[in-house]
BAFI-382973 format. One record per residue (C-alpha): x, y, z. Coordinates in steps of 0.05 Angstrom, whole numbers, padded with zeros to 5 digits, always signed. Each point is the difference from the previous one (the first is absolute). Layout:
XYZ ...
***
This chain:
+00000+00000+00000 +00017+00077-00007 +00049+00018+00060 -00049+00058+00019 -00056-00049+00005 +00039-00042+00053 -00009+00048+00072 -00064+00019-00019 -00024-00079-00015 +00044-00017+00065 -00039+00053+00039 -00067-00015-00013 +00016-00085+00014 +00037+00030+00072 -00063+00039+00012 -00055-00041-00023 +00029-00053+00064 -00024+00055+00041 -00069+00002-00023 -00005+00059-00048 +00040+00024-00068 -00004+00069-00011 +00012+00036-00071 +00078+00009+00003 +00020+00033-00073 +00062+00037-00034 +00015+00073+00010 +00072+00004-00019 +00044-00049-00049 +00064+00009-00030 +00048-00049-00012 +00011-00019+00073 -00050+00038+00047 -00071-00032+00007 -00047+00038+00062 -00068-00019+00009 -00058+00043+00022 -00060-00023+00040 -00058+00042+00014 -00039-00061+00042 -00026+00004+00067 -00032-00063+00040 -00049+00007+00038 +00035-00031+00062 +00050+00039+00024 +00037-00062+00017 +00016-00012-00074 +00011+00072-00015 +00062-00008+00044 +00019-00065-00020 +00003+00010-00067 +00058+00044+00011 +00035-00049+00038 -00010-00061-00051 +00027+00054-00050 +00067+00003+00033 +00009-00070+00012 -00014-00007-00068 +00058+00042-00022 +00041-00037+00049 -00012-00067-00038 +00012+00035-00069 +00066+00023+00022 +00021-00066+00035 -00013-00034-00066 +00036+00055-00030 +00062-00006+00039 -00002-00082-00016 -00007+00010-00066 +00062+00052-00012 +00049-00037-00056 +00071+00006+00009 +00006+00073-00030 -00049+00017+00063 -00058+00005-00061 -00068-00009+00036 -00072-00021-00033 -00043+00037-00036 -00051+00017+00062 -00003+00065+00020 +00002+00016+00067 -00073+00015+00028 -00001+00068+00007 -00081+00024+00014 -00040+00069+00021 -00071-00015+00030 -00050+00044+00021 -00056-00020+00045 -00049+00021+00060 -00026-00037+00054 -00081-00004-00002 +00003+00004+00075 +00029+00030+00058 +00069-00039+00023 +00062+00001+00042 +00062-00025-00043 +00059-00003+00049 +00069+00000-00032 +00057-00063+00006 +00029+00028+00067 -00067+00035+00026 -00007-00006+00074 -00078-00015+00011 +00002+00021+00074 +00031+00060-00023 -00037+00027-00058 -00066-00040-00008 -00058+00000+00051 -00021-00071-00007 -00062-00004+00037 -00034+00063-00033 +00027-00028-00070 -00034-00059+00027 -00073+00029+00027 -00002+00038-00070 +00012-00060-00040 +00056+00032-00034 +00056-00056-00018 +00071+00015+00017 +00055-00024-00050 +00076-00004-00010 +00034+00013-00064 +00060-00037-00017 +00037+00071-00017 +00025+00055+00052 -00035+00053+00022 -00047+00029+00054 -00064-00016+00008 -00057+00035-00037 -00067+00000+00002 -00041+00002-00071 -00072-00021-00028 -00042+00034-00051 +00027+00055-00037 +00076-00014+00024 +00039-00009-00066 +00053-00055+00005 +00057-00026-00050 +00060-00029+00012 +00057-00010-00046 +00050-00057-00015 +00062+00022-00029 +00060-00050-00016 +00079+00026+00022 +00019-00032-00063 -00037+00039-00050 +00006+00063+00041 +00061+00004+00045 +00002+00069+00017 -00070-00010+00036 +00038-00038+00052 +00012+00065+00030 -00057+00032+00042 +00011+00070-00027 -00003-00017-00062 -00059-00046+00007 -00034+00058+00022 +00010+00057-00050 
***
């Protein structure tokens, strides 16, 4: 099959294991840089976060086979690295804690609780946030490889 065709096909089998595929299509090709953009939101916010997370493990099994599959001139497949910018809401109120949140520290449990609002943790960094309807979302997958510069926070961020 077409090499571009490969993350995208990959994605949606990775996914699908987790109950739901949502539209993942091509925003940016040249010879060597594929990103994919998903507009898709679930309805629970359990698979709105994750999808994210199955995303990056994902990546991490494309580059594994990558790094087997290097010849000896250090030549890798064809697969691009999963690179992918998704934008999303939640159709409810939630708490989504990030990987080294402290709940006893930044999450009132028991009202989360008597409100029926679920409380999550994200595999990524970050404090925690509260966000429902009308809270815009995205997060962004970049690979080091295609874009090495990006390794630096300042420059991430310009």
């Amino acid at each position: 099959p077409d090499a571009s065709a490969i993350p995208a096909d990959r994605a949606g089998e990775f996914i699908s294991r987790r109950g739901a595929t949502p539209p993942v299509t091509t925003v940016n090709q040249s010879n060597t840089t594929f990103m994919y953009y998903s507009e898709h939101t679930f309805p629970a916010p359990e698979r709105n976060v994750a999808w994210d997370e199955a995303c990056v493990e994902l990546a991490d099994e494309i580059l594994h086979e990558q790094e087997g599959a290097r010849d000896g001139n250090g030549a890798t497949s064809p697969d691009s690295p999963l690179e992918v910018l998704r934008v999303w809401s939640f159709d409810s109120p939630v708490v989504v804690m990030g990987r080294a949140s402290r709940v006893g520290e930044e999450v009132c449990l028991e009202r989360c609780k008597a409100d029926g609002v679920p409380v999550l943790r994200r595999a990524s960094g970050g404090s925690t946030i509260i966000a429902g309807p009308g809270c815009l979302m995205y997060s962004v997958q970049i690979s080091y490889e295609n874009r090495p510069a990006w390794r630096s926070l300042d420059h991430a961020h310009r």
